[in-house]
Backbone as a ProteinNet text record, in pm:
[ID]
protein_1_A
[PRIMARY]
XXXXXXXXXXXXXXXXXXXXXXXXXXXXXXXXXXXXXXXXXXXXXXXXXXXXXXXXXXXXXXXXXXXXXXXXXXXXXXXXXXXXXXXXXXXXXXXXXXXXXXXXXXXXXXXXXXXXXXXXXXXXXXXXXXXXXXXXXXXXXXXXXXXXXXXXXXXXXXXXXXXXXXXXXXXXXXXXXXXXXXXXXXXXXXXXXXXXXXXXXXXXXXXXXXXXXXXXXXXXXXXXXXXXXXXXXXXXXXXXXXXXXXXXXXX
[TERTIARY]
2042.1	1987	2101.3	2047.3	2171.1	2184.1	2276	2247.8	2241.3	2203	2161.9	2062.8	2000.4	1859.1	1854.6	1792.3	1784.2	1686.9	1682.5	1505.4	1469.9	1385.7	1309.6	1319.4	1353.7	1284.5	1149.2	1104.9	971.2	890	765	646.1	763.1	882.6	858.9	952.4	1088.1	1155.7	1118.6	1096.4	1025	864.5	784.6	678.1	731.3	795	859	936.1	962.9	1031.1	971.2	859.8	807.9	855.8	982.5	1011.7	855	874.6	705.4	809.2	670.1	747	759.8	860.8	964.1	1036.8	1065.3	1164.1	1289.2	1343	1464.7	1538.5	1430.9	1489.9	1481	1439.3	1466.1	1579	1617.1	1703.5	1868.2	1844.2	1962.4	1982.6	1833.5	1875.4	1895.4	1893.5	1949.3	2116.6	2143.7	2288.6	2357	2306.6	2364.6	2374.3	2292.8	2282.4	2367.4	2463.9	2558.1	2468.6	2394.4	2333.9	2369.8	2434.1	2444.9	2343.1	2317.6	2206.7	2242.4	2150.7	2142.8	2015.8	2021.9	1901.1	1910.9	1803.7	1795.4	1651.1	1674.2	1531.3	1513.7	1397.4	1353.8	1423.4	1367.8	1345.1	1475.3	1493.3	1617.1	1605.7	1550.5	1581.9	1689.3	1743.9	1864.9	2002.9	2073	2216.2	2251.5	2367.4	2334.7	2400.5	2461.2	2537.4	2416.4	2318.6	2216.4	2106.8	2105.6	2069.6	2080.5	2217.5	2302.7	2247.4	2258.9	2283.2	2093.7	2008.4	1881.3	1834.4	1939.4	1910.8	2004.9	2080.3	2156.4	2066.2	2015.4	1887	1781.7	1777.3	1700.9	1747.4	1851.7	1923	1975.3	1957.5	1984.7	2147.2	2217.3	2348.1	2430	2369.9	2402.2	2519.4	2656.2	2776	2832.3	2703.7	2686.3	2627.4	2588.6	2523.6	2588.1	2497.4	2490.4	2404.6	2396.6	2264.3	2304.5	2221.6	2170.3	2043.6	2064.8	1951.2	1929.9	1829.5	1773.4	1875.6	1917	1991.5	2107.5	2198.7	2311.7	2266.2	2166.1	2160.7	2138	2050	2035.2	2166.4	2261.5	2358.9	2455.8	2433.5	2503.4	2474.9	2361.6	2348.3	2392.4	2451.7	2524.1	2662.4	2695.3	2862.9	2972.8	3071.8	3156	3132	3141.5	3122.4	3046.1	2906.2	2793.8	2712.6	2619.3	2518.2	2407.4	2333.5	2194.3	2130.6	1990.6	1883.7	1804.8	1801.6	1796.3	1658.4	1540.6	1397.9	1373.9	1424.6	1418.8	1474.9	1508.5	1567.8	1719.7	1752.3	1933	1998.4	1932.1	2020.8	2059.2	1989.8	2010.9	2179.7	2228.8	2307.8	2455.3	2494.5	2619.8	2632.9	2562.5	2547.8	2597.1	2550.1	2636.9	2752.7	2736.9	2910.9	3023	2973.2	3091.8	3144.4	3017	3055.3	3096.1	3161.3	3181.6	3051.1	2958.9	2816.6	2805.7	2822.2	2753.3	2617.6	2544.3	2397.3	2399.7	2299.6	2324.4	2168.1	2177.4	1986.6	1973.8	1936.3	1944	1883	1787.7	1766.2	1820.8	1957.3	2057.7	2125.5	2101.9	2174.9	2187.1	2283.4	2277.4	2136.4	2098.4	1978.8	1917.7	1785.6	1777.2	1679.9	1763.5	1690.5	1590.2	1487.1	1362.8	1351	1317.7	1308.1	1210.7	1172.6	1091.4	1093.5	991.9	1045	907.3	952.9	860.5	810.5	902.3	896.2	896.7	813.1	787.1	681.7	766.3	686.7	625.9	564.6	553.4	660.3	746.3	873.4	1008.3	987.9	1062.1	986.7	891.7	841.1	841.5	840.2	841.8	991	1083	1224.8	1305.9	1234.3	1291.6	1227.9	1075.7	1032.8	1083.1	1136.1	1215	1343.9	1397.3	1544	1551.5	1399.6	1373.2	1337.7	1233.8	1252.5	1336	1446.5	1587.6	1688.8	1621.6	1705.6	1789.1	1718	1834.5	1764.4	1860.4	1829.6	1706.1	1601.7	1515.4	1538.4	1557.3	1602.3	1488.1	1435.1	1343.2	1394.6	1418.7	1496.6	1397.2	1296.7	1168.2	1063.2	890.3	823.7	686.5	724.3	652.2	521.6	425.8	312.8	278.9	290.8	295.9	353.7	360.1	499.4	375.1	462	354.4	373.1	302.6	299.9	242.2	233.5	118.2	32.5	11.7	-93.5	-185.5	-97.4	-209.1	-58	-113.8	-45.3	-16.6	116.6	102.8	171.9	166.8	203	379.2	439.7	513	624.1	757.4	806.5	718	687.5	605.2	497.3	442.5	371.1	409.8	488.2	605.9	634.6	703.4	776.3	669.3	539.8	456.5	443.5	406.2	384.9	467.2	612.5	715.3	746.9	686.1	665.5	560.4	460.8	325.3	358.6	430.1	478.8	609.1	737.1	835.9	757.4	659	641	722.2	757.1	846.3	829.1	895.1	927.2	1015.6	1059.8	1186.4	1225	1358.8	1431.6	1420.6	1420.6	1384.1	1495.5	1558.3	1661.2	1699	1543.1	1565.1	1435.2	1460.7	1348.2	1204.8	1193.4	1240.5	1338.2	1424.2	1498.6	1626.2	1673.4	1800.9	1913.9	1918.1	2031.2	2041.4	1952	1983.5	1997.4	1952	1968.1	2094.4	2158.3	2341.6	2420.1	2355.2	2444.6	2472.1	2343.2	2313.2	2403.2	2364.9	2475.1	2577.2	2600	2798.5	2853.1	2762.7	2808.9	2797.4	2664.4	2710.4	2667.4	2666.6	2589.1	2449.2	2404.5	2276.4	2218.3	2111.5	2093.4	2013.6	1962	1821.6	1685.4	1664.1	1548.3	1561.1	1439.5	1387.9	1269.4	1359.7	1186.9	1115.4	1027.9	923.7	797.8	729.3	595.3	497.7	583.8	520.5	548.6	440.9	416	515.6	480	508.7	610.2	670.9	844	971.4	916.3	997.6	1003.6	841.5	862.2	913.4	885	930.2	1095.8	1102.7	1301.9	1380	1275.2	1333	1359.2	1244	1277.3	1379.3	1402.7	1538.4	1661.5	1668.5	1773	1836	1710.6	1690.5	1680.1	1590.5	1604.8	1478.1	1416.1	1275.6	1234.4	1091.4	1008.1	966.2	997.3	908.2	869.4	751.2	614.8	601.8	609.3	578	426.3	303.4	196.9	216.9	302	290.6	309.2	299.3	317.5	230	254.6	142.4	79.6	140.2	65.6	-20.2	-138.4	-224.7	-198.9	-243.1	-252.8	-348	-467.1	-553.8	-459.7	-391.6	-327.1	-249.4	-182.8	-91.1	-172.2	-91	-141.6	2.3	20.6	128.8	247.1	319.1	415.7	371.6	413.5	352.5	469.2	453	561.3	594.7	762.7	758.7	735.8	720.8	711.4	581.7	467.2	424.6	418.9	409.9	437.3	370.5	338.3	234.4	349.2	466.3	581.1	701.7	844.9	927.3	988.6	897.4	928	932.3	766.4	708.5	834.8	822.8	929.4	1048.8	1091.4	1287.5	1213	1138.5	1073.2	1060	983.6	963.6	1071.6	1148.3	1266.8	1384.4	1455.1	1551.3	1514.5	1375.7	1348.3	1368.6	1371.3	1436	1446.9	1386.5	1408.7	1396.6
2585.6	2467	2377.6	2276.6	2155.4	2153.7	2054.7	1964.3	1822.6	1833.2	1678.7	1643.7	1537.9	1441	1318.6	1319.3	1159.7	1085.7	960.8	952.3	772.4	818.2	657.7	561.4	488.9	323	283.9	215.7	133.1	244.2	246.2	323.4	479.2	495.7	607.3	564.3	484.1	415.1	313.4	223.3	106.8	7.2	-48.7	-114.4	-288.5	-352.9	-504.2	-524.1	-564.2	-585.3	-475.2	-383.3	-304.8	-138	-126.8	25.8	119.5	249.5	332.2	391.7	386.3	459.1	630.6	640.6	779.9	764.8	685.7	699.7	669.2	584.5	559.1	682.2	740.9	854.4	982.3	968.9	1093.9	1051.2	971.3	947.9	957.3	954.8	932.4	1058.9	1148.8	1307	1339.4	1316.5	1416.6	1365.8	1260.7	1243.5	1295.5	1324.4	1373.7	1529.2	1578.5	1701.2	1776.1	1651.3	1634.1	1655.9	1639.9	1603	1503.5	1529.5	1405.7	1314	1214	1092.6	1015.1	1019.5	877.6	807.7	719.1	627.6	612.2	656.4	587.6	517.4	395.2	283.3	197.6	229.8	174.8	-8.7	-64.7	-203	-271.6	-330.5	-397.7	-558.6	-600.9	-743.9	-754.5	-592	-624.5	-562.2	-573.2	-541.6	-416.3	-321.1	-197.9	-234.9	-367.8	-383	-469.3	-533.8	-615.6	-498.3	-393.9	-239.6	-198.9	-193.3	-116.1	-216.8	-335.2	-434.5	-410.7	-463.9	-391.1	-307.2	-169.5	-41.8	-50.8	-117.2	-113.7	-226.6	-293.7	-388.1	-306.3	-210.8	-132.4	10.1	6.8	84.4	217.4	218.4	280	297.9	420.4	417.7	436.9	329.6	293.6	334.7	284.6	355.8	505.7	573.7	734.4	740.1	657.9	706.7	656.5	683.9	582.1	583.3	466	398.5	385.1	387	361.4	323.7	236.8	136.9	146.9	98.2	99.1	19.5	-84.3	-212.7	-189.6	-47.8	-5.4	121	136.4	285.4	163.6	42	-76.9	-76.8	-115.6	-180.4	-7.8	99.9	188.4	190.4	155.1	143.4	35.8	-22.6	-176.9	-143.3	-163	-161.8	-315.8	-284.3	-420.3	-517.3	-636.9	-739	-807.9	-720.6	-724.9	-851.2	-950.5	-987.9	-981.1	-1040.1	-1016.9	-1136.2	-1115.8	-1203	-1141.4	-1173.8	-1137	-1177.3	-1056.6	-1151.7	-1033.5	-1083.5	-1025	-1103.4	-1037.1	-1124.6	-1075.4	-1147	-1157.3	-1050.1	-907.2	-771	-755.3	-790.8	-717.1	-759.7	-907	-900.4	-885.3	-863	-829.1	-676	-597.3	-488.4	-489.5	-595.6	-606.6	-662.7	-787.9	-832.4	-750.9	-631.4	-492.6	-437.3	-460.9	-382.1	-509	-600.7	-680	-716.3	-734.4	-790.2	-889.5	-1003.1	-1202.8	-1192.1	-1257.9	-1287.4	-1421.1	-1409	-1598.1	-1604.8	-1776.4	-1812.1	-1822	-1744	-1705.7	-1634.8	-1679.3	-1540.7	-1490.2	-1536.5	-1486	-1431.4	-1307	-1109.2	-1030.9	-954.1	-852.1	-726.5	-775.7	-660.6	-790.1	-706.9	-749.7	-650.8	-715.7	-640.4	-687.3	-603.4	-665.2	-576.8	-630.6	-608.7	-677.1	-638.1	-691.2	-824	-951	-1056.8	-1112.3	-1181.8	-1240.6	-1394.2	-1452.2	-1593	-1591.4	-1470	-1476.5	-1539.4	-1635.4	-1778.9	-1709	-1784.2	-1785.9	-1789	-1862.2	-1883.4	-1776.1	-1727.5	-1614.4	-1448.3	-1450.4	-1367.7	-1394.6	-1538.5	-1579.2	-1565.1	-1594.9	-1592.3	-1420.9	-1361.9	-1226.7	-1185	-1204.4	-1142.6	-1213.5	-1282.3	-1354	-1270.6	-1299.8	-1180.6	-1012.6	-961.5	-869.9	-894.6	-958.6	-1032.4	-996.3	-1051.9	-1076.2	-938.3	-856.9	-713.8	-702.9	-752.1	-720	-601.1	-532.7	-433.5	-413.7	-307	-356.6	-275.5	-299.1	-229.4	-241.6	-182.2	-180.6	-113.2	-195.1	-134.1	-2.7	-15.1	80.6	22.2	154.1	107.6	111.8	97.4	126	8.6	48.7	-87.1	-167.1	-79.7	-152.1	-168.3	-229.2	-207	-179.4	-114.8	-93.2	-188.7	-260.4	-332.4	-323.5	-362.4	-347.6	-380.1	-492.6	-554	-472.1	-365.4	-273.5	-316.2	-261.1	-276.6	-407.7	-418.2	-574.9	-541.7	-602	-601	-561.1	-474.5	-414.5	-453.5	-390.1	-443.7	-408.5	-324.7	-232.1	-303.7	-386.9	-499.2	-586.5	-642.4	-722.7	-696.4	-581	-486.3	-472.1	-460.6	-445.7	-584.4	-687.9	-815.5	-831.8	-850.4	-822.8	-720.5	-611.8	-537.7	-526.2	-594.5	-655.5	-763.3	-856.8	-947.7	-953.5	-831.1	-839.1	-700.2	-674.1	-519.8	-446.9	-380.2	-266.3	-215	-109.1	-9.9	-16.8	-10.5	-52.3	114.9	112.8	208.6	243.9	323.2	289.7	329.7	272	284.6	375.5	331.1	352.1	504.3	536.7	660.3	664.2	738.2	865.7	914.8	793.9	779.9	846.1	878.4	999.8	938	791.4	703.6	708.2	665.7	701.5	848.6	914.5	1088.1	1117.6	1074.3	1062.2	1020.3	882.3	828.9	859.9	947.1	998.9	1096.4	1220.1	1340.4	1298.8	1192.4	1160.5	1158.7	1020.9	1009	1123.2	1192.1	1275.1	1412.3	1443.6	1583.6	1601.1	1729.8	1779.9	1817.2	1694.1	1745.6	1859.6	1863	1968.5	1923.8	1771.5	1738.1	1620.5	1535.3	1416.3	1382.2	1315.7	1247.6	1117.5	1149	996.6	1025.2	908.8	853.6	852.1	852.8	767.3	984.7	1047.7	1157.8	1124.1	1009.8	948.4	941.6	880.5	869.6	956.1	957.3	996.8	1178.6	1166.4	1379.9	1422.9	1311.7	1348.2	1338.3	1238.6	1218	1371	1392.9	1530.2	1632	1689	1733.5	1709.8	1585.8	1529.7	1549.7	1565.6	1603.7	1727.2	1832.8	1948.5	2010.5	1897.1	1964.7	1959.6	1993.4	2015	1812.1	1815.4	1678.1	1743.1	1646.6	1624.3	1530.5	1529.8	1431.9	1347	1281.3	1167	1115.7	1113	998.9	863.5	818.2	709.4	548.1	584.6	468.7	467	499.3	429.4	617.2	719.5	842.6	898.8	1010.7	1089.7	1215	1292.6	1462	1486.1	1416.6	1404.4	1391.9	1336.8	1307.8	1354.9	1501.8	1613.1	1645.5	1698.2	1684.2	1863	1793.2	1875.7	1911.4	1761.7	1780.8	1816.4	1917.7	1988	1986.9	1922.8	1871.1	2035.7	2040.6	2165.5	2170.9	2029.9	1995.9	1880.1	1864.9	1757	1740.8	1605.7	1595.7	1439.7	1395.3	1230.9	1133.9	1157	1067.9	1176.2	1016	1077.6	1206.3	1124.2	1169.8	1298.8	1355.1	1512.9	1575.1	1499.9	1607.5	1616	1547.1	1601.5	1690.9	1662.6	1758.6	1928.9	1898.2	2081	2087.5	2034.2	2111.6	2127.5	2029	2057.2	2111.8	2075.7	2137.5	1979.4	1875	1764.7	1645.4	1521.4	1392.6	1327.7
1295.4	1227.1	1179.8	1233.1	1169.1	967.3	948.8	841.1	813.8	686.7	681.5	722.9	679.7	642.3	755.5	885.5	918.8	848.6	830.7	790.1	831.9	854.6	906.2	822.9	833.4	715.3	687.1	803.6	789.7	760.3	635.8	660.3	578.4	566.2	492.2	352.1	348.8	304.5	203.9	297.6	262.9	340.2	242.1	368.6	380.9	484.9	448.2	314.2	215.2	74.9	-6.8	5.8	-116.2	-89.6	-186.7	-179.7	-181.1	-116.4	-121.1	-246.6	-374.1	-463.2	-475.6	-520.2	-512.8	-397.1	-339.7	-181.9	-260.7	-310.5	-412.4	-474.5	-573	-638.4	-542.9	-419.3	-343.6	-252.2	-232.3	-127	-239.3	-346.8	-462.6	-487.5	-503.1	-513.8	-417.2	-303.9	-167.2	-178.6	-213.6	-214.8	-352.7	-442.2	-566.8	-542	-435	-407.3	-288.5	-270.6	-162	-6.2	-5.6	115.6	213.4	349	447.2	459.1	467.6	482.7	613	690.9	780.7	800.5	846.4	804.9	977.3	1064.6	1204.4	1230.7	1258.1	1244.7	1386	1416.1	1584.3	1527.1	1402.8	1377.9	1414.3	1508.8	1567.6	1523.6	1392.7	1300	1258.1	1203.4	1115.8	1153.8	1083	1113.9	1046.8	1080.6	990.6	869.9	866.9	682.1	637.1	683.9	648.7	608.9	685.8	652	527.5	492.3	366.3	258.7	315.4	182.9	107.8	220.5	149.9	118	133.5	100.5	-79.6	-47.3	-222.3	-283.5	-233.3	-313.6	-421.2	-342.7	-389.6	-451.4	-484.6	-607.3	-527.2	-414.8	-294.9	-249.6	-288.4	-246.4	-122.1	-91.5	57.7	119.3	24.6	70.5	99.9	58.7	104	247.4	300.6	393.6	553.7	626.7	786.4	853.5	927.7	949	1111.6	1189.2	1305.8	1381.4	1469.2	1473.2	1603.8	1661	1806.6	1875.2	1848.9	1861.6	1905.5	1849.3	1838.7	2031.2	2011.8	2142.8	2288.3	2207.7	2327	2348.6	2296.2	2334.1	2408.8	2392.5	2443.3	2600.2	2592.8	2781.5	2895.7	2800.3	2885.9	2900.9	3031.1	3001.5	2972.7	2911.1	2857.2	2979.3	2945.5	3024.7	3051.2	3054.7	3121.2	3028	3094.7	3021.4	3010.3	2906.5	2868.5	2804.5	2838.2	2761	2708.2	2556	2471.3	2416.3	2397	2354.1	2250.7	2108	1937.6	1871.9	1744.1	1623.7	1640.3	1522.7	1532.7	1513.9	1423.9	1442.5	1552.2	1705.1	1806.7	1833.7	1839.4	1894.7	1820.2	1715	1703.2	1742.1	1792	1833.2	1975.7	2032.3	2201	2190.4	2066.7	2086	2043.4	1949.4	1961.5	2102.2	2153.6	2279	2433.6	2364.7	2462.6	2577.2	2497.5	2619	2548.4	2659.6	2643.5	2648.6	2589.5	2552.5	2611.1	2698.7	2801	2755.1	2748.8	2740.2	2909.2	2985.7	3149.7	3191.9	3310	3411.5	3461	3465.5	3579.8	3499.9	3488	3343.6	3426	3367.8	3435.1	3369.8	3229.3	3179.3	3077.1	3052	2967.2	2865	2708.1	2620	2504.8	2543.4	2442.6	2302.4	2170	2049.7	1962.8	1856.7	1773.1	1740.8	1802.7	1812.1	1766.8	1604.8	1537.9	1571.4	1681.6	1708.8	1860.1	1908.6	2021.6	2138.1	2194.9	2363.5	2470.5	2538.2	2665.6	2713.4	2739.2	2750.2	2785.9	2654.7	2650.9	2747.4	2755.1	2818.6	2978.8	2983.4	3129.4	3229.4	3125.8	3131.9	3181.4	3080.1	3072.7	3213	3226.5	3333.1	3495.9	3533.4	3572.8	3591.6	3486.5	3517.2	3536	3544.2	3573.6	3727.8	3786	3938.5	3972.7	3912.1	3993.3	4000.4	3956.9	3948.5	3800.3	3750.7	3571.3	3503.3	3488	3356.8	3322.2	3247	3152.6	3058.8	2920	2837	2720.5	2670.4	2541.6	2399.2	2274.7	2188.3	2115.5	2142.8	2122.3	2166.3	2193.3	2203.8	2080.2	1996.4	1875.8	1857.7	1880.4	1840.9	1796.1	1688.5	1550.1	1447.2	1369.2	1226.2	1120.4	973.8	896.9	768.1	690.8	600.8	484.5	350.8	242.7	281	389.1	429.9	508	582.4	710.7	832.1	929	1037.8	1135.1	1201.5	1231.9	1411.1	1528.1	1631	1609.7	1716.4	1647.6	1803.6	1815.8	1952.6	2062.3	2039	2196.3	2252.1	2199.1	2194	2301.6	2243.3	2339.1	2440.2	2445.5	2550.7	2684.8	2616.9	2697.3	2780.8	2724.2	2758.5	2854.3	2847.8	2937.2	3073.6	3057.8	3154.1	3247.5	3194.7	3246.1	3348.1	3307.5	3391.7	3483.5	3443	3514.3	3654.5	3656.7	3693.9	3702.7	3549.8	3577.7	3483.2	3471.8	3287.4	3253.3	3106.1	3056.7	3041.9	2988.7	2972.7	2843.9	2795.6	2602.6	2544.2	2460.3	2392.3	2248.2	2212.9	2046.1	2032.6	1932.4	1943.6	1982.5	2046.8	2076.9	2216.9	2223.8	2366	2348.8	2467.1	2435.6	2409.2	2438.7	2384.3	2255.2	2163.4	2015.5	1955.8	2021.3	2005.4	2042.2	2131	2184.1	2107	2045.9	1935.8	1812.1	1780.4	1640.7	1609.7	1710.8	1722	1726.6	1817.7	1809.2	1685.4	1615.8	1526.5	1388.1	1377.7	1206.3	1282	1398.4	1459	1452.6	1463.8	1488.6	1286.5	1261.3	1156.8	1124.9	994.4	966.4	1005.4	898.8	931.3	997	1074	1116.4	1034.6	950	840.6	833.1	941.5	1006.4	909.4	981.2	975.7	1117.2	1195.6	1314.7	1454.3	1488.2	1551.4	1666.2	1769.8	1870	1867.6	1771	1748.7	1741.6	1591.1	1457.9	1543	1535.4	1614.5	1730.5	1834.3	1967.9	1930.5	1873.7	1834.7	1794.3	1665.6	1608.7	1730.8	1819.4	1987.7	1993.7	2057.4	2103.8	2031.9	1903.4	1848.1	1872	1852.2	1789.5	1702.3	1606.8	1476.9	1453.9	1271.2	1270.6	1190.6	1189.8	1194.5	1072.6	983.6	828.8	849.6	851	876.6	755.4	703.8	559.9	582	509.8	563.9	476.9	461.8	393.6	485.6	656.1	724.9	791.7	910.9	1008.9	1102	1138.3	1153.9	1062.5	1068.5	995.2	1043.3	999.5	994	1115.5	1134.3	1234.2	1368.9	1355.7	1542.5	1537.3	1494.3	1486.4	1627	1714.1	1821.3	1879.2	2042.3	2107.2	2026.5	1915.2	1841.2	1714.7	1632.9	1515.7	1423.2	1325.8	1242	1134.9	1131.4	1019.9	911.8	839	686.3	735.8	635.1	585.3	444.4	413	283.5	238.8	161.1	149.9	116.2	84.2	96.2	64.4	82.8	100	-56.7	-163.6	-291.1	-284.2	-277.8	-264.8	-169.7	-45.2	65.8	-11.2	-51.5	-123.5	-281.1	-314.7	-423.2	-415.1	-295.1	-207	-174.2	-26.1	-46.5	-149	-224.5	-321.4	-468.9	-499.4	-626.5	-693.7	-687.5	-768.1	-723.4	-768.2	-739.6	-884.9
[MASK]
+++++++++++++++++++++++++++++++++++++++++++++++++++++++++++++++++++++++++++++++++++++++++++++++++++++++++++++++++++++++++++++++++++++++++++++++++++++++++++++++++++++++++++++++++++++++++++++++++++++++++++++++++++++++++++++++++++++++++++++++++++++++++++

């Protein structure tokens, strides 16, 4: 068994701007308890210091931890040089310009990568599918449906992804969890932890698989206990509070 805590954002973290309460004081006691922390999140909007910075917004000691993003495993499958068209928000791309990949407004890419894209055309779907035509890449930073909100649930990248693959005819490659690119990157970077602590069965559990470690199930996002299904989580718990409660004794 590994160590250390991965744990989801959206739906177990936080829902859009509203901490789920007790996620704060459990994520503060797993680090007071010297616990490794990483934060790995399909949501490819933000940046991982745009990450940190809303994770210390929220009283969250960000500088303990590390964060990895779909955005960061997208960009592991491109090699230097290479370009892309780009259909998400702005986390995605300082993630390729680390890795020396140009972002062209073009059909003519060598890939292209799709992400959670709140200001998403015809246009842009027509474009991408187009540079898929033409033999480019297809890269998906996840395929997640939906995002979760105070509001209820809202169209999520996979959405998109779909739209795009509908029209380029093809399948994308998936990048972000439960894809082995972010499972590569994860281990590189802090190893094989203990737990994978999602919301989402589809994801968050198949990821934990992929790691090799065990799935603490949270219900505070968008999965239920009802669609426990093939993947059978080792912990459930109704948020992240209770789960660092049972296991450490303390939040």
């Amino acid at each position: 068994m590994g160590k250390g805590w991965v744990i989801d954002l959206d739906g177990v973290v936080w829902l859009l701007d509203d901490p789920i309460p007790g996620s704060v004081e459990a994520i503060n006691a797993l680090l007071d308890a010297g616990e490794a922390v990483t934060f790995a999140t399909n949501n490819s909007s933000l940046t991982q210091d745009e990450y940190r910075a809303k994770l210390s917004k929220f009283a969250i000691r960000a500088e303990g931890t590390t964060v990895v993003t779909s955005s960061m495993a997208a960009a592991s499958l491109l090699k230097e040089g290479s370009s892309v068209y780009v259909v998400g928000a702005s986390g995605i791309y300082p993630s390729l310009e680390e890795r020396g990949i140009e972002a062209r407004d073009s059909s003519e890419v060598d890939a292209v990568v799709v992400g959670w894209d709140r200001e998403i055309t015809y246009g842009k779907i027509a474009r991408a599918a187009r540079a898929i035509h033409n033999g480019a890449k297809f890269i998906a930073t996840n395929l997640d449906p939906t995002y979760p909100t105070p509001q209820g649930l809202l169209p999520g990248a996979g959405s998109i992804v779909a739209a795009i693959a509908t029209a380029g005819l093809a399948k994308p490659i998936v990048a972000g969890k439960p894809g082995q690119a972010m499972a590569d990157l994860l281990v590189q970077m802090v190893g094989t932890p203990r737990f994978m602590v999602g919301d989402r069965i589809d994801t968050d559990g198949a990821f934990a698989a992929s790691l090799g470690c065990d799935f603490a199930m949270v219900l505070s996002g968008v999965s239920t206990v009802d669609e426990i299904d093939e993947i059978v989580p080792a912990v459930i718990a109704a948020d992240l509070g209770e789960l660092v409660r049972n296991e450490i004794g303390t939040v």
